[in-house]
N, C-alpha and C positions, 0 to 999 in steps of 0.2 A: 370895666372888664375888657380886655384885649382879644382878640382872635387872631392866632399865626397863620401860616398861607396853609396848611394841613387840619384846620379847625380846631386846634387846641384850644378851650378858653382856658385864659390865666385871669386871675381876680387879684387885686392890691394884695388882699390878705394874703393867698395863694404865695405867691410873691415874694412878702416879708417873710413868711413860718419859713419857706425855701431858704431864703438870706441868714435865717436866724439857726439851721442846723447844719453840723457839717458833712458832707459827701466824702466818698471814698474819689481821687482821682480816676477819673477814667471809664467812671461808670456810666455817665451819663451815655458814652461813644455806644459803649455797648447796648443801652436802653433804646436812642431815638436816632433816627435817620441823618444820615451826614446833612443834609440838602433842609434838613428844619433845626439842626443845629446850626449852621451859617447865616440862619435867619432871625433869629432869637439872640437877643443880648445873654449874656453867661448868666447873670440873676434871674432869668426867667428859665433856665433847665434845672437848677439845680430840685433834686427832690428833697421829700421834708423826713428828717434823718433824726430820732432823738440821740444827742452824744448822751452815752452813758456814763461821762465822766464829768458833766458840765454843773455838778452838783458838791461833788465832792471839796471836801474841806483839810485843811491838814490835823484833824482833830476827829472824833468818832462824831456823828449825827445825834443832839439830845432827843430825847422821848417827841417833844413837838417837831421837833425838824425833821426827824423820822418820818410822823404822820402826817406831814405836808407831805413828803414826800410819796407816800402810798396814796394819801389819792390822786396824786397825778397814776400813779398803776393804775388805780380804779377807774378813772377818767380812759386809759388806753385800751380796760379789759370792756367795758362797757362798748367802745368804739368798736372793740373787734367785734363783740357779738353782734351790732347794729351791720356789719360791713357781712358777716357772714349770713346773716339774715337777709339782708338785701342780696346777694349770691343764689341761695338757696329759693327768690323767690324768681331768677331770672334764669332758672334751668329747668328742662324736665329731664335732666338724666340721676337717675334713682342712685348710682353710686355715687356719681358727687354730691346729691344729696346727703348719702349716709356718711358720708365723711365731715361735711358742715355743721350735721346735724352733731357729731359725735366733740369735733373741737367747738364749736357755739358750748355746748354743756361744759368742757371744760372752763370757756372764759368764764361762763354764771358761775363757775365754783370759786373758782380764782378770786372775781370778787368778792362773793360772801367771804371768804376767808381775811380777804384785801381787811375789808370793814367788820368783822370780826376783829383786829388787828388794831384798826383804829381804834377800835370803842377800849383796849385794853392799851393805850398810849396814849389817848386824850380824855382823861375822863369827864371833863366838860361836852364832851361828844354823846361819851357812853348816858351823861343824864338825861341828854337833849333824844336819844333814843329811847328810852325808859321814856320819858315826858310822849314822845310821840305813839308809844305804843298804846296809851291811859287817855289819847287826845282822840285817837283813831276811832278804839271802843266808844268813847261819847259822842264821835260825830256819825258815827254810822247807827247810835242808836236812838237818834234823834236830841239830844242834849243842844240847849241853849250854846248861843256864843259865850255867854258870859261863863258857861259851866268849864266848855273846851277850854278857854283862856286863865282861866284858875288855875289848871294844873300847874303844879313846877311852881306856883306863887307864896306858898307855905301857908298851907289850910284848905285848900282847894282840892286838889283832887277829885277822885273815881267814885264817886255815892257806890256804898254798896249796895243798893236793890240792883243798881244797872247792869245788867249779864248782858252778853252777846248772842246776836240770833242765829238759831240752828241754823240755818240759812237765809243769803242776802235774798231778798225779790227787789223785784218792783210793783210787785203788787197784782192784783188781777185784771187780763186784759180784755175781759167781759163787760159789760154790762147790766 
């Protein structure tokens, strides 16, 4: 990890994701100070830019290359809400809260939708979700490794006696 004369740390990775998108000219001038730009090699201001066209093909995207592609979304919508959550834990002014509070709910939607999406363009996915909803129910309801691990294996699955509890505990903290 490096530190500039104004304490930026840059980290390698940092670094390469900057090398690896591209910037608008001229932005940087505008972002950071003339006097820590002269001091910094060019690869070290660049910021980290997704091209929105660094994908594209001269051909339509198939069903899988699609849902490659949406979870990189998924992967940006989740980042945001983590970025807006962490915001929202480093203020107490109540309208920027209520506005974090309003786009964070949008990104959670955006994703369900995201993976919604996926499950209906991969459906090796959509199983593997079906599989974990039948894994969940057994491991929260006390069910064997070997019972969890049957599912999805052709014959294994969900015992019907096993329901799910009105409610999770942990039990009583009595004595």
């Amino acid at each position: 990890m490096q530190r500039t004369p104004s304490g930026i740390r840059l980290t390698a990775l940092a670094t390469e994701r900057m090398l690896a998108h591209a910037f608008q000219p001229g932005l940087m001038e505008t972002l950071l100070p003339a006097r820590l730009l002269e001091t910094l090699p060019v690869a070290e201001v660049l910021m980290p830019q997704t091209n929105p066209f660094h994908s594209l093909v001269p051909r339509k995207l198939t069903d899988s290359e699609l849902a490659r592609s949406i979870r990189l979304n998924i992967e940006a919508e989740l980042d945001a809400i983590n970025l807006y959550a962490a915001h929202l834990d480093a203020t107490d002014n109540e309208e920027a809260k209520a506005i974090l509070r309003h786009v964070m709910d949008e990104e959670r939607e955006h994703a369900a939708l995201f993976w919604q999406l996926i499950a209906r363009l991969d459906p090796e996915q959509a199983q593997h979700d079906r599989e974990a909803s039948q894994k969940y129910r057994l491991i929260t309801t006390g069910a064997s490794h070997e019972e969890v691990e049957a599912v999805g294996e052709g014959g294994g699955g969900v015992p019907a006696e096993v329901e799910l509890p009105k409610h999770l505990t942990v039990g009583s903290l009595r004595k």
